[in-house]
C-alpha positions as CSV (number, residue, x, y, z in Angstrom):
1,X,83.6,138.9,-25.3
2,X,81.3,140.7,-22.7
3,X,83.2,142.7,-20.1
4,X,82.8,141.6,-16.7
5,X,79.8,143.8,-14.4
6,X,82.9,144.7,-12.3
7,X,84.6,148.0,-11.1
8,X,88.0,147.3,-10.2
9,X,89.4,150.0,-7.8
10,X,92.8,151.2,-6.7
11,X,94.4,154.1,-4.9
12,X,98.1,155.2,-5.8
13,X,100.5,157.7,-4.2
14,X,104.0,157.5,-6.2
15,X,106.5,158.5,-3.5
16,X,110.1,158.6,-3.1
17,X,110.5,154.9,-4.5
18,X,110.2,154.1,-8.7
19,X,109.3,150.8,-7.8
20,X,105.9,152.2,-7.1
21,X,105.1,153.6,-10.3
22,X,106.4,150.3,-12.1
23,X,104.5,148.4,-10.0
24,X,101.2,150.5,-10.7
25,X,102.3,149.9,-14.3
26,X,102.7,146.3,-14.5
27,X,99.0,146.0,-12.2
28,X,97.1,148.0,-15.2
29,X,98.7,146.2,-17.8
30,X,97.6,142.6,-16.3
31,X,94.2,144.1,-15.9
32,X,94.5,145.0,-19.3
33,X,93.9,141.4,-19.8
34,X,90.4,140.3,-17.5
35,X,88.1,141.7,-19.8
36,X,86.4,144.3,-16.6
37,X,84.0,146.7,-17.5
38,X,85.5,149.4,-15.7
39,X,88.8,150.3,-13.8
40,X,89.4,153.2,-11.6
41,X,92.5,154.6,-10.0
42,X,92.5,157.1,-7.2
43,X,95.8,159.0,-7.1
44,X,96.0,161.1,-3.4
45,X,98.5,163.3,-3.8
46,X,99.0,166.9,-3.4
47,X,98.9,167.4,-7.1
48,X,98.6,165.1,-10.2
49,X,101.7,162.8,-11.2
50,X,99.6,160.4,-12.8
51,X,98.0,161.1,-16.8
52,X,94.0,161.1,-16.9
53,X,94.0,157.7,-18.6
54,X,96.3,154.8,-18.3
55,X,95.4,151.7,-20.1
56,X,92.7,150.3,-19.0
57,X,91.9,152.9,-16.3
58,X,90.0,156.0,-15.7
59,X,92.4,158.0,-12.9
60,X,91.2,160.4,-10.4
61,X,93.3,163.1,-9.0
62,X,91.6,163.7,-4.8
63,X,94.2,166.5,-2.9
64,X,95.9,164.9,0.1
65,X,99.0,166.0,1.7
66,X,99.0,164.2,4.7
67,X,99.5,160.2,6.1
68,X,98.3,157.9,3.0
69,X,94.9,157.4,3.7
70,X,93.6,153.6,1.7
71,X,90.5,153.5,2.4
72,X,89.1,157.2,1.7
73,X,90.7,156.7,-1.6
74,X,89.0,153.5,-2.0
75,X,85.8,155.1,-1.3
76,X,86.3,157.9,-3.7
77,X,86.6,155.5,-6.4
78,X,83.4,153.6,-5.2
79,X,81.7,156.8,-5.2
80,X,82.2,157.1,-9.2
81,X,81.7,153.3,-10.1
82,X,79.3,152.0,-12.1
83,X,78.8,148.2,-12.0
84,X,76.8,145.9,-9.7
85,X,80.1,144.5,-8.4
86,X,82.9,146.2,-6.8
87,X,86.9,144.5,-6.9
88,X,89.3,146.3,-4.8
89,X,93.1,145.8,-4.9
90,X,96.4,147.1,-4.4
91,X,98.4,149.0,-6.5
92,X,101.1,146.6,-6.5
93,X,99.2,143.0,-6.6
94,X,98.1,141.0,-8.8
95,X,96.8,137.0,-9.2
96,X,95.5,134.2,-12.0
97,X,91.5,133.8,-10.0
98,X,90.7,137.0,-10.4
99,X,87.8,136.6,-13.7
100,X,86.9,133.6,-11.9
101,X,85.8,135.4,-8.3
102,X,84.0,137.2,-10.2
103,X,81.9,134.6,-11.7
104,X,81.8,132.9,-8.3
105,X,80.4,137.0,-6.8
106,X,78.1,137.1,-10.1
107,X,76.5,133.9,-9.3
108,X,75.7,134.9,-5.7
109,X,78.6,135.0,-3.3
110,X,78.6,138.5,-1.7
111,X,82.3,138.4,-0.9
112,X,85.1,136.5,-2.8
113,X,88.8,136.7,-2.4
114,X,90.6,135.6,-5.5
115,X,93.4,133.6,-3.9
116,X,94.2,132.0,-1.0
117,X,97.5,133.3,0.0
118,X,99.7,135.8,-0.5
119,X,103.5,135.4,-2.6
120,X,105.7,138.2,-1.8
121,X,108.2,138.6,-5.0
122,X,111.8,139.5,-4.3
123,X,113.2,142.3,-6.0
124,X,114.7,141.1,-8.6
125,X,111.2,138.6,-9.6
126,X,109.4,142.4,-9.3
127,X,112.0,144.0,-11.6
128,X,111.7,141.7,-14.4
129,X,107.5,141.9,-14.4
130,X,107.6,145.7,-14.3
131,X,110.1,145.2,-17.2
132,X,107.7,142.6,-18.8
133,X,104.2,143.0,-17.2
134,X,103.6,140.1,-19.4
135,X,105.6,138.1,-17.7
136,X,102.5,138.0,-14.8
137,X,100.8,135.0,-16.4
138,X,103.8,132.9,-15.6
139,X,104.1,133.6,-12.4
140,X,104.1,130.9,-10.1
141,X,104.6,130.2,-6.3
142,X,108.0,130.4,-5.2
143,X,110.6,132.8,-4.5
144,X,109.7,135.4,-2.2
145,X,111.0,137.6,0.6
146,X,111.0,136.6,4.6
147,X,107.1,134.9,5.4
148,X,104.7,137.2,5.7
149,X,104.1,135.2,9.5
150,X,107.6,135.1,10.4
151,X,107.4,139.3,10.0
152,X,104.6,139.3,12.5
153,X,102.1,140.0,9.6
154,X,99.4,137.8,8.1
155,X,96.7,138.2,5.4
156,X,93.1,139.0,6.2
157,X,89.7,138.0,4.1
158,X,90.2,141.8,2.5
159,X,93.9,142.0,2.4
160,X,95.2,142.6,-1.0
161,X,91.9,142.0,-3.0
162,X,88.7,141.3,-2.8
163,X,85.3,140.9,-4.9
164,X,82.3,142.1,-3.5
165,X,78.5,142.9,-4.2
166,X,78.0,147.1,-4.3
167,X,75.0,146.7,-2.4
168,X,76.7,144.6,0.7
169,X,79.5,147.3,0.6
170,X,77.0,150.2,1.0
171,X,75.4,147.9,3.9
172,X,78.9,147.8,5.5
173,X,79.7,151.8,5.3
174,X,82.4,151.2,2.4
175,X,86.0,151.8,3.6
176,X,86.5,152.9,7.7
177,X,88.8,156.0,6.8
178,X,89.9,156.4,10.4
179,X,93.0,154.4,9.1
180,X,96.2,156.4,8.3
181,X,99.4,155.2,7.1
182,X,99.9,151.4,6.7
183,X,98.0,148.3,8.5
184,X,95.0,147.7,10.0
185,X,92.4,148.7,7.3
186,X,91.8,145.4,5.6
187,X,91.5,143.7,9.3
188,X,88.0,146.2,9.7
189,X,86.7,145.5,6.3
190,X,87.2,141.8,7.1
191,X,85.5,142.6,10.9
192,X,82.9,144.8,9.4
193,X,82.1,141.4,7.0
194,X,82.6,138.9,9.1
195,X,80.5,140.5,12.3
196,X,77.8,141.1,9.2
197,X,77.6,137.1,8.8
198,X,78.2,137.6,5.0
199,X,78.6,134.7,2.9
200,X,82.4,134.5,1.6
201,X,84.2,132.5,-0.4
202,X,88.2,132.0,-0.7
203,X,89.4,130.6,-4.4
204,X,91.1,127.7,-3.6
205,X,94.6,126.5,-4.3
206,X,95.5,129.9,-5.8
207,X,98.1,132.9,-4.8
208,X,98.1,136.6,-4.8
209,X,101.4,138.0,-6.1
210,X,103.0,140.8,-4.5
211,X,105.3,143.2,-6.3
212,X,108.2,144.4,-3.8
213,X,108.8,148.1,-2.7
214,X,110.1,150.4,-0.2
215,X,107.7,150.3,2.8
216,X,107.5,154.5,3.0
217,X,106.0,153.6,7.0
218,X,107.5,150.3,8.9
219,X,104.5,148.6,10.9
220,X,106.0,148.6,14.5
221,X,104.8,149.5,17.9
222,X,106.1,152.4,18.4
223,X,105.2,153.9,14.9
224,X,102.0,156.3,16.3
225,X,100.3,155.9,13.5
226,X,99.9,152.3,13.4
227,X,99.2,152.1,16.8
228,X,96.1,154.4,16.6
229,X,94.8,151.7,14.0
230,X,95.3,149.1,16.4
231,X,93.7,151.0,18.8
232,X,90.4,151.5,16.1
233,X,90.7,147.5,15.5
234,X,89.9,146.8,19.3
235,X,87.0,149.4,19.2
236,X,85.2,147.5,16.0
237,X,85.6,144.4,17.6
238,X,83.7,145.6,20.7
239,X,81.0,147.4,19.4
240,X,77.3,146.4,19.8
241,X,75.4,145.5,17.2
242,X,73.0,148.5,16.8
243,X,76.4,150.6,17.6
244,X,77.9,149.1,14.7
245,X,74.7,149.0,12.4
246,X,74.8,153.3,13.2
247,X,78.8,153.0,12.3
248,X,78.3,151.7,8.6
249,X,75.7,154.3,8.3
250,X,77.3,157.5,8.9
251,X,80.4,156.0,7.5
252,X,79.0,155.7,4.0
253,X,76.9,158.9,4.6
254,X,80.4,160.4,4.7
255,X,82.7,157.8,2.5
256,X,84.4,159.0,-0.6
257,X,84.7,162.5,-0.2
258,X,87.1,163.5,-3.0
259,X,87.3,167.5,-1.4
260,X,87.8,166.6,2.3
261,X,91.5,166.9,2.5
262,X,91.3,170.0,0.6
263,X,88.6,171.5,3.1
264,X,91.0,170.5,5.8
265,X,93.7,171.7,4.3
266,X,92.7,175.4,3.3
């Protein structure tokens, strides 16, 4: 069977929490299983935790000590893709549509989500896939933690994963990597896409499953972090035109990187 013309990207930082790892674990081993011609995995960390290969995937080790940064470690891995399509998604989610978005991007759709909504797993659901990644092909929609809504939290076009044609995310600047620490980065990809008119598609009747974890950063007001990416949200939403058509340039003039935090650091 021909592999699929898709890089699959993810970036990793381990932490504190073992879930994380396991999670990582049980994500490669499900791609294992969609025939994609290429899977990368970004690991930002100060130094290498991670093996060069792991199953399916190609990992590369970019310095950073400092807030986790998602989107520059996106980027890096976009920067050493090969195929015409690019799939980007978490390190500890996984779903059924994901071969078929692709089919839907190959034949034309610039940007496909894979699922419709979001499942978060409780703990013990998570525990028993990292025990038997297998297990992922059962999964169905069901138990999960408190709504995603009902935590003040909800699901963009680009939250979780996505499918989308390399040359549309070159036209959008790639990843903003203004974004530090958790929240707010998938919202600009999906503002980026969304003020850029671009075609999407949403797989219907289908969920993304999310493994459970320690949060390392809680998303609340006061957190400074999180509120400076509120603060960038506002600022991409009212941007002109031409200053947002300058914005994706430099941005993928600069994206991915894989010294910066090491310049920044010495």
């Amino acid at each position: 069977m021909a592999r699929l013309p898709v890089s699959y990207v993810l970036t990793y930082r381990g932490g504190a929490d073992p879930a994380r790892a396991g999670n990582l674990a049980a994500v490669l081993d499900w791609l294992q299983t969609q025939d994609l011609a290429q899977v990368i995995v970004v690991e930002q960390d100060r130094a290498p935790t991670l093996p060069e290969r792991i199953g399916p995937a190609v990992v590369v080790h970019a310095f950073h000590d400092g807030p986790f940064n998602k989107g520059w470690g996106l980027n890096v891995g976009a920067r050493r893709s090969t195929q015409p399509l690019l799939a980007f998604g978490d390190a500890d989610t996984v779903c059924h549509g994901l071969r078929q978005a692709v089919g839907v991007a190959a034949a034309g759709v610039p940007v496909v989500r894979p699922f419709t909504g979001i499942v978060d797993l409780d703990e013990a659901t998570s525990a028993a896939i990292r025990a038997r990644p297998a297990e992922i092909a059962g999964l169905a929609a069901g138990t999960r933690v408190a709504d995603r809504l009902a935590q003040g939290e909800h699901s963009p076009l680009c939250g979780g994963m996505f499918v989308i044609h390399r040359a549309h995310f070159v036209l959008l600047g790639g990843w903003d990597e203004r974004f530090l620490g958790w929240g707010g980065d998938d919202d600009a990809m999906t503002i980026k896409i969304r003020r850029a008119a671009m075609r999407t598609h949403v797989m219907p009747s289908t969920d993304g499953f999310h493994l459970h974890h320690a949060r390392a950063t809680p998303a609340v007001p006061g957190d400074p972090l999180y509120r400076g990416n509120l603060d960038l949200l506002e600022q991409l939403r009212t941007l002109s035109e031409p200053e947002l058509k300058r914005l994706c340039e430099v941005q993928w003039y600069l994206a991915g990187d894989a010294n910066r935090h090491r310049r920044e650091a010495a």
